[in-house]
C-alpha positions in Angstrom: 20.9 -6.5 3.4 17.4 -8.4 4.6 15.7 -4.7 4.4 16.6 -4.4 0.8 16.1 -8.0 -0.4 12.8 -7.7 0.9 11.8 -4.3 -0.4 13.3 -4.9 -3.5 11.5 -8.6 -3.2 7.8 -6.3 -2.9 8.9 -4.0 -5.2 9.3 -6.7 -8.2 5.6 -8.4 -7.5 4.6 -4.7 -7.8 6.4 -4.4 -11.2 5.7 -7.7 -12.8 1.7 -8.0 -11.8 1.4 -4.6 -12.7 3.3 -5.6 -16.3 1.0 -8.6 -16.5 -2.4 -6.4 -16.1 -0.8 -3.9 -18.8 0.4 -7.1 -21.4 -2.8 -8.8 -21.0 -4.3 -5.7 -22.1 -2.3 -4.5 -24.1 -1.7 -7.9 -26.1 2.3 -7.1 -26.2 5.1 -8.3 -24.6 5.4 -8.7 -20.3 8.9 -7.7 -21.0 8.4 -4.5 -22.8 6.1 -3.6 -19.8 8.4 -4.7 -17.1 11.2 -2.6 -18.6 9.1 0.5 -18.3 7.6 -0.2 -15.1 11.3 -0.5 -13.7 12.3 2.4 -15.6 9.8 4.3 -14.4 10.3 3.3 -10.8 14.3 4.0 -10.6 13.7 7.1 -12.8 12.5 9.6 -9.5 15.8 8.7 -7.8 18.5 10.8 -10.2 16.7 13.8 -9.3 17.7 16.0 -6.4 13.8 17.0 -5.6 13.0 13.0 -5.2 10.8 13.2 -1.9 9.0 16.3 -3.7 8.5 14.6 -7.1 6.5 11.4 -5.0 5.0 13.9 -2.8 3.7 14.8 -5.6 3.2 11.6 -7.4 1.6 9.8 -4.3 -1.0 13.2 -4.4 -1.9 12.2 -8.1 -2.4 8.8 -7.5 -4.5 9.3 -4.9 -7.4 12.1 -6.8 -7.0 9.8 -9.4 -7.8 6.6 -7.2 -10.8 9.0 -5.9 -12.2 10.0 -9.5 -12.2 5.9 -10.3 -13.9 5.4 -7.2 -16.6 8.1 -7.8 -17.1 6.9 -11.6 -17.2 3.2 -10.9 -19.8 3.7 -8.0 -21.7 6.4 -10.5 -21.5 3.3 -13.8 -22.3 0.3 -11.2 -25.2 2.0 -9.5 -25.3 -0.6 -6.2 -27.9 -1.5 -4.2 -27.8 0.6 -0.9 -28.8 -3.0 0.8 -26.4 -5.2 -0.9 -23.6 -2.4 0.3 -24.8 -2.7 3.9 -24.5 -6.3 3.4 -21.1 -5.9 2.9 -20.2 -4.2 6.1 -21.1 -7.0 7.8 -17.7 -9.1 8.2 -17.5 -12.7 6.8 -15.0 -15.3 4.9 -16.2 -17.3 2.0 -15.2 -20.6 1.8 -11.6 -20.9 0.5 -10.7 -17.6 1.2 -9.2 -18.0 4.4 -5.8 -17.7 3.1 -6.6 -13.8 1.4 -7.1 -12.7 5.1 -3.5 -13.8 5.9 -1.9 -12.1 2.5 -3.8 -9.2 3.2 -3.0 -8.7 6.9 0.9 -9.1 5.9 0.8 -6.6 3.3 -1.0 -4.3 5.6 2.1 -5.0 8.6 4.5 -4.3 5.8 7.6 -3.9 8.4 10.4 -2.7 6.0 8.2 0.7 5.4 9.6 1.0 9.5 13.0 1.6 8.2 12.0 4.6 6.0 11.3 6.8 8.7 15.1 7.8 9.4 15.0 9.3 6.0 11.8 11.0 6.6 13.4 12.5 9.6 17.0 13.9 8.0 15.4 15.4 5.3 12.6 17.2 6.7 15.8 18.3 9.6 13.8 17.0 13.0 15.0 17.9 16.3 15.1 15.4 18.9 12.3 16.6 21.6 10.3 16.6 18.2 11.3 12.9 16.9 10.6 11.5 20.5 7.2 13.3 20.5 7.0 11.7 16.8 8.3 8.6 18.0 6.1 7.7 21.1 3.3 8.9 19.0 3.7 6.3 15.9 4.2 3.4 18.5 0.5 4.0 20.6 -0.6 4.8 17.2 1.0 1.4 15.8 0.3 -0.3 19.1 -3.9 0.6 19.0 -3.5 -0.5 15.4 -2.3 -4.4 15.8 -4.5 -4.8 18.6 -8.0 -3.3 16.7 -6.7 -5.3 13.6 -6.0 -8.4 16.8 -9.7 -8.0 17.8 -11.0 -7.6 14.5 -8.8 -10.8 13.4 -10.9 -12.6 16.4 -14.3 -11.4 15.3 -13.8 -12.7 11.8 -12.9 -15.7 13.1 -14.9 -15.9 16.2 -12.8 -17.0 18.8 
């Protein structure tokens, strides 16, 4: 019951701030936006091809994040210094708190518990799910402690 609480619980801030972005634009109501958005969201799930249709979906969104990327660095024409500048890690004033939203939405724990659906329908055996398995913890395991370190340098302590 926690796993869907709090999956349904990020699923909602997704739905309404994305809403908000499209009635603030839009200059109509949030709640003719939130009805679509949830619509829109549930509407994969009556088909039989789901995983196929977000395999899909997921493939769209991310050429189309690519495109956006490419146009807005084409429109903004940066400085090549000013980007290099940016590599170089630091916390404004104030912003101290952004570092710990974005470090929980990037340790997002529930997406754990989708992996025993990933593994019935693609039909895994078990020598490959423990291969899988011991794989996805070093690989999770190198991940917290690089994110650990990198935590430290920001902060340096």
């Amino acid at each position: 019951m926690s796993i869907f609480l709090t999956t349904a619980s990020f699923q909602d801030g997704h739905i309404v701030g994305t809403s908000l972005a499209f009635s603030e634009m839009s200059s109509t109501p949030l709640l003719f936006w939130i009805i679509i958005f949830t619509t829109t969201a549930i509407y994969p799930f009556f088909f039989k091809s789901f995983y196929k249709i977000i395999e899909k979906l997921m493939i769209g969104l991310v050429i189309l994040m690519l495109v956006s990327f490419l146009l807005t660095l084409i429109k903004a024409l940066p400085v090549i210094i000013e980007i290099l500048k940016g590599f170089v890690p630091s916390i404004p004033i104030g912003f101290e708190y952004l570092i710990i939203t974005l470090t929980a939405s990037i340790f997002f724990i529930v997406g754990a518990f989708y992996q025993p659906y990933l593994v019935r329908k693609n039909g895994w055996k078990p020598k490959i799910i423990e291969f899988r398995l011991f794989s996805k913890l070093d690989s999770l395991k190198k991940s917290f402690f690089t994110c650990i370190r990198n935590f430290k340098r920001l902060f340096f302590l």
